[in-house]
N, C-alpha and C positions, 0 to 999 in steps of 0.2 A: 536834327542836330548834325554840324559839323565835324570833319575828325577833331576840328578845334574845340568844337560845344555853340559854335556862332548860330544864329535865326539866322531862314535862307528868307526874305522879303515876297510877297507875296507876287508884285510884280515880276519880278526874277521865277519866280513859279511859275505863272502864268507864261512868259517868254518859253521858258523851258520846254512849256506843256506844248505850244504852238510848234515850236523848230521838231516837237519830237513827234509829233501829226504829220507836219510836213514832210519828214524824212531827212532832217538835218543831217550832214554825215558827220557831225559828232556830237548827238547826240548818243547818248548808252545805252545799249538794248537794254530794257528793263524783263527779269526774267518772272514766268508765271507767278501767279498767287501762288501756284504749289511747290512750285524750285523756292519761291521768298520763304515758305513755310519751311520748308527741309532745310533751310540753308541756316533760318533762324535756328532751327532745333539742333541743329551739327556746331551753330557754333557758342550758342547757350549752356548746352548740355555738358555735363562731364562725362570724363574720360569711360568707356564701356568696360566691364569687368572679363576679363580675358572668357575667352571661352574655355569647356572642361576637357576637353580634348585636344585643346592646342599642347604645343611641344615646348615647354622650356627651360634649360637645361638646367641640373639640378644643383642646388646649391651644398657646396663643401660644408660637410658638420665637423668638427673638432671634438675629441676625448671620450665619443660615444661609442666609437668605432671599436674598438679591442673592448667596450666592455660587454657588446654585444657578439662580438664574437666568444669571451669568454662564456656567457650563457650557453651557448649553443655548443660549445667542447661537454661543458659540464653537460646539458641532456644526453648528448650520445653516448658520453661516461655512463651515465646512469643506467640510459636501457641497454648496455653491452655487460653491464651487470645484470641487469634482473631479467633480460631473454636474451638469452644470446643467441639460443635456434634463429631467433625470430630474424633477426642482424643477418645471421649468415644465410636467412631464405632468401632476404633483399640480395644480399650482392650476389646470389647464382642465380639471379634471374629467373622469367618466368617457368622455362624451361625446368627449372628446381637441377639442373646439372651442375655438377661442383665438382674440382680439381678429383681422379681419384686417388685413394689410396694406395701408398707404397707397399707391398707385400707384406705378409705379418711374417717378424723374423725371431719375435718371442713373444712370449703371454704379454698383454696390455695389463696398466696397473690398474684398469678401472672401466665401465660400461664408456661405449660410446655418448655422444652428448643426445639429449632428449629432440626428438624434432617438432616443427610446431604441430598443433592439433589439426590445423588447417589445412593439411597437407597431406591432403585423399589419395590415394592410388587411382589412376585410370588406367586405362587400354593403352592409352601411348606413354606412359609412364606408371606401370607398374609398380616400381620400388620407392616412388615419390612419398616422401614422410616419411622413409625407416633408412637407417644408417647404412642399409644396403648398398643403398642410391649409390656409396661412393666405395663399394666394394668391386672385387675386379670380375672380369665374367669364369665360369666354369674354370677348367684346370690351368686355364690361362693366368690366373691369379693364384695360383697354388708353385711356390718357389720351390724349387731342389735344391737342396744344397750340394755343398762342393762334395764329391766322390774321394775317395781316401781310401788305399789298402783296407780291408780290416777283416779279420774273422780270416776265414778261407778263402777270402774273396779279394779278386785285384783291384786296382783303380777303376781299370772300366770296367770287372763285372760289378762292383758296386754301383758303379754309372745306370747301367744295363736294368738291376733289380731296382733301383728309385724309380727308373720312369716306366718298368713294369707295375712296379706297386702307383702309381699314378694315373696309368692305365685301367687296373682295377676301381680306380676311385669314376674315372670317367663313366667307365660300361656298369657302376652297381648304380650309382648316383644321379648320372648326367645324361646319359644314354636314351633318346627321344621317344625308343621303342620300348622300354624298359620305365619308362617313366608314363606310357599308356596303358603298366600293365603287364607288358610282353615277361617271358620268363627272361632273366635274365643270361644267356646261355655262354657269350663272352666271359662275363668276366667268372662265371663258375669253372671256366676252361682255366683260368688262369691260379686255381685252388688244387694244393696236390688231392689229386684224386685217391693215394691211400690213407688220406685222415679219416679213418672213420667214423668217430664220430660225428666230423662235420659233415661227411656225407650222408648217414641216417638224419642230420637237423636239417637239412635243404630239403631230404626228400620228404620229411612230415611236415615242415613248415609250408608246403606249396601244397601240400596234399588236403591239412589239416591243420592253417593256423593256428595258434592260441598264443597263454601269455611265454610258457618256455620255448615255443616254436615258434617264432613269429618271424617271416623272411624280413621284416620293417629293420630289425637288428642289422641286416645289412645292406639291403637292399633300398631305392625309392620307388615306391607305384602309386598312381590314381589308377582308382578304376575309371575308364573313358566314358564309359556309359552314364556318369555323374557329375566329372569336371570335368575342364582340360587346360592344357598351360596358357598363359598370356606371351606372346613374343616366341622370341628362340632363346632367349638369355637366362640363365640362373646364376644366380650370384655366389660366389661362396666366398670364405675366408679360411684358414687356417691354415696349421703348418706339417709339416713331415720332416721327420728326423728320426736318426739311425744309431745303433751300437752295435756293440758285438754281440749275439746273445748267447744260451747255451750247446756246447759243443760245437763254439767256433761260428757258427750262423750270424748272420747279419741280420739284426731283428730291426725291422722299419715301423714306426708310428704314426699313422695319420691324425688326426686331429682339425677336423673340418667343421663350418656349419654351412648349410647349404639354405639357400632363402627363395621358394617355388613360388610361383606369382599364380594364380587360378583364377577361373569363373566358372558358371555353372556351366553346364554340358549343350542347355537348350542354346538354341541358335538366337542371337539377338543380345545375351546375357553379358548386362556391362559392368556386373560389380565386383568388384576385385577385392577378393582375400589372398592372405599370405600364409604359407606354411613353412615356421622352420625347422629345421631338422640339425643338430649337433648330432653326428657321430665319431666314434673314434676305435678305430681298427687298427690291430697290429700285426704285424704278420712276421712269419721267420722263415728267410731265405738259406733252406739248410744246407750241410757238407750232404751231396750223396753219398760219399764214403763211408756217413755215418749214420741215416738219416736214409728210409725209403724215400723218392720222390721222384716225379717226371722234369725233364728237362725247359725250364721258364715257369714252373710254378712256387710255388709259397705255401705253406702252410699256419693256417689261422692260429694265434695263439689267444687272440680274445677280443674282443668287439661287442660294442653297446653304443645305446642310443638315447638322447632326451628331445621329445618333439613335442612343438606346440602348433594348436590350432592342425592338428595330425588325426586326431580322434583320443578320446579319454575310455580304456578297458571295453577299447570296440578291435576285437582280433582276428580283422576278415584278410588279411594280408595288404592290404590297400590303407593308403593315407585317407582321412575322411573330415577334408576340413570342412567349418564351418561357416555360414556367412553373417550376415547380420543379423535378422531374423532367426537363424536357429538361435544365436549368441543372447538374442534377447530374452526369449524362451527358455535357454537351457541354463538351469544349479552351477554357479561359476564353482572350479576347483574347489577341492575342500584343502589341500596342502597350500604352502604360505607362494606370494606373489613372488614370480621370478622373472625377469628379464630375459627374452632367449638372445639376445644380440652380446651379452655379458659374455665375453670371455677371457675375464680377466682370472677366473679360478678352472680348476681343473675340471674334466666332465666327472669324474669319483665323487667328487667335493660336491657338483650342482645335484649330482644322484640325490647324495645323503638330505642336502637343505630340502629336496621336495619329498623327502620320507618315501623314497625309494617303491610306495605300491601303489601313495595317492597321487591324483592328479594335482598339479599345480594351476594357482590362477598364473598367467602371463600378465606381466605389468604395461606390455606395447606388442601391438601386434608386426 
């Protein structure tokens, strides 16, 4: 057929056939059986279904757009409600590091917030999964406040006994040698030496631990030969603050919790427990005029302690945490569940709630 649809006459075929044997030069190359077949099939066939990996650009939706994004407000609403650890472990990254904490400048109204469960301590992150994390290091994070005349004392020797009484917190608490154990022999220098009764309790307590003697009241120690620290950093929170006391003295309050990171002693050991330790010591910076005492020291007017994962009615002078495996094994507390990161109430108040002789279960380590 013609493009018109006309019959080509048979002679006109046969003509055709000859000129195009001969090598007519207008005759039309006629192309293979195989070109006529592909040429057929290309131009019979319909159009090919795009391929699944081609590119094309996407088409504009109308009205769908904000109600999908309302969906997705709403979910994050929801789980910023029901984990919020969980929210705030995503956006500090893997690292688990989070803005820290501004100094504590009064009691908090309430426990720090829970962290997720998934949030193990290792070797390069110690404090990861406890509110620690975002506490400040050693005396570095313990504020002074501003110095003021008071008692017998001028502005700067007020100055002068905060950051002696601060001093003290370092060398009983923080002290690298003293926290292997060592005796603690700084900061006893910095205790008037004619208190006598607190000098007969230093010398039984080191001699002869127990529950009324116990250097732990003041002091922090592992025995080396069982743990040792993880890192250089110990965390603490708390605050110090001052009045006048009696006979004009300037009586200073500490009010700390200190948070020990450990592992076992054997070499190799990668499992990380925490010990904390709340103490709270006061001291009175007397008149000599009225008052025996040596020149830069203090004498104690009362100090106590509530420690967890420390040891329970074990009175070797040493902290004696536990790890998992003891944990598992060992009669949890028989006093009620406390929080040791809580320091929204006083340590008198957390005495009483844990019945002051039993041990408490800890609600986080």
């Amino acid at each position: 057929m013609g493009k018109g649809g006309e019959s080509i006459s048979d002679e006109e075929w046969e003509r055709f056939l000859r000129e195009a044997e001969a090598g007519s030069k207008d005759a039309p190359e006629e192309p293979s059986a195989r070109a006529r077949m592909v040429a057929g099939r290309l131009r019979d066939a319909p159009a090919e279904p795009e391929p699944w990996r081609s590119h094309q650009p996407p088409r504009r939706r109308r009205g769908k757009g904000w109600y999908v994004i309302g969906l997705l407000v709403a979910a994050a609403l929801l789980v910023v409600a029901l984990a919020p650890g969980q929210v705030v472990g995503w956006f500090a990254g893997e690292s688990g590091e989070r803005a820290p904490l501004a100094a504590e400048s009064q009691r908090p109204d309430g426990p720090p917030p829970t962290e997720p469960a998934t949030q193990q301590p290792t070797l390069k992150q110690p404090f990861r999964g406890s509110p620690a994390a975002r506490w400040g290091d050693g005396t570095a994070a313990l504020a002074l406040p501003e110095a003021r005349a008071t008692g017998w004392m001028s502005k700067a020797q007020v100055a002068e006994a905060l950051e002696k009484s601060r001093d003290f917190l370092a060398e009983s608490s923080l002290d690298r040698g003293v926290l292997r154990g060592e005796r603690p022999k700084k900061a006893i220098a910095l205790i008037n030496p004619h208190q006598k009764d607190v000098r007969d309790f230093l010398a039984t307590a080191f001699r002869s631990p127990s529950r009324e003697n116990d250097p732990l009241l003041l002091f922090s120690r592992f025995e080396s030969s069982e743990v040792r620290l993880v890192g250089d950093v110990v965390k603490t929170r708390g605050r110090i603050t001052y009045r006048e006391g009696k006979r004009g003295a300037v009586e200073v309050t500490t009010d700390v919790t200190y948070v020990y990171p450990v592992v076992r002693a054997e070499a190799g050991s990668d499992e990380v427990a925490r010990t904390i330790v709340r103490r709270e010591v006061v001291m009175s910076w007397d008149d000599p005029a009225k008052i025996i005492t040596e020149p830069g020291t203090f004498s104690l007017v009362s100090y106590k302690v509530d420690t967890t994962n420390g040891g329970c009615d074990t009175f070797t002078g040493y902290l004696t945490p536990e790890f998992a495996a003891e944990r598992a094994t060992s009669p949890s507390g028989e006093g009620p569940a406390l929080d040791p990161y809580d320091r929204s109430t006083s340590l008198d108040e957390r005495i009483r709630k844990s019945d002051g002789e039993r041990c408490a279960t800890a609600s986080r380590w």
